[in-house]
N, C-alpha and C positions, 0 to 999 in steps of 0.2 A: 478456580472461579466457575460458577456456571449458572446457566439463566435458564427460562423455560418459554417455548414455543408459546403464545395466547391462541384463543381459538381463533385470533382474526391473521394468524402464522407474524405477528407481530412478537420482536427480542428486544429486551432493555441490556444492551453492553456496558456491566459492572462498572462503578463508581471508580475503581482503582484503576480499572483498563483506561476508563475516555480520560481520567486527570493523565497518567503515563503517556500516554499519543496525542495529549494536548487537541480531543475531539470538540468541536463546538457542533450549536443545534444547528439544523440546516446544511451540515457541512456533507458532501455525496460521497459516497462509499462504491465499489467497486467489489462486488460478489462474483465468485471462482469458484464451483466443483472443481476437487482434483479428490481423488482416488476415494472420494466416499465423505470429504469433507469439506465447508467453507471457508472461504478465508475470504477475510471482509479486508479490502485496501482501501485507506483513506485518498482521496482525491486531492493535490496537491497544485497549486497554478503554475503555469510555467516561471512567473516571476519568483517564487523560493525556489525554484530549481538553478536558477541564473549563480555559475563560479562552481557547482559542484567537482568539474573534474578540474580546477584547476590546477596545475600547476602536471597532470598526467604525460608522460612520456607516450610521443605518441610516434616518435618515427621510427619509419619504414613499416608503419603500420599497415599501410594497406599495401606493400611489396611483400609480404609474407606467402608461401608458396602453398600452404594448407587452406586458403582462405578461395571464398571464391568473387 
């Protein structure tokens, strides 16, 4: 895929990409330089975040002796 810069440094994110990441209009995005390139992260609420690490083992997690 790939889009082109406008002169107003405005990008349209391909028709395949936003239906695939389930992107709505309005929705913020989250721009990252890393080593020469963007990476657009879509903005998420904390309420879709609620249960993700369920069920993760977590003990003696913070007794670990590499950890600070």
């Amino acid at each position: 895929m790939q889009t082109t810069i406008s002169s107003k440094f405005q990008v349209v994110i391909p028709r395949q990409a936003r239906e695939h990441l389930n992107l709505k209009p309005q929705q913020k995005l989250t721009v990252i330089e890393k080593d020469g390139m963007l990476v657009l992260i879509p903005l998420q609420n904390l309420e879709s975040l609620r249960g993700i690490a369920a069920g993760a083992n977590v003990a003696d997690y913070r007794d670990k002796k590499d950890r600070y």
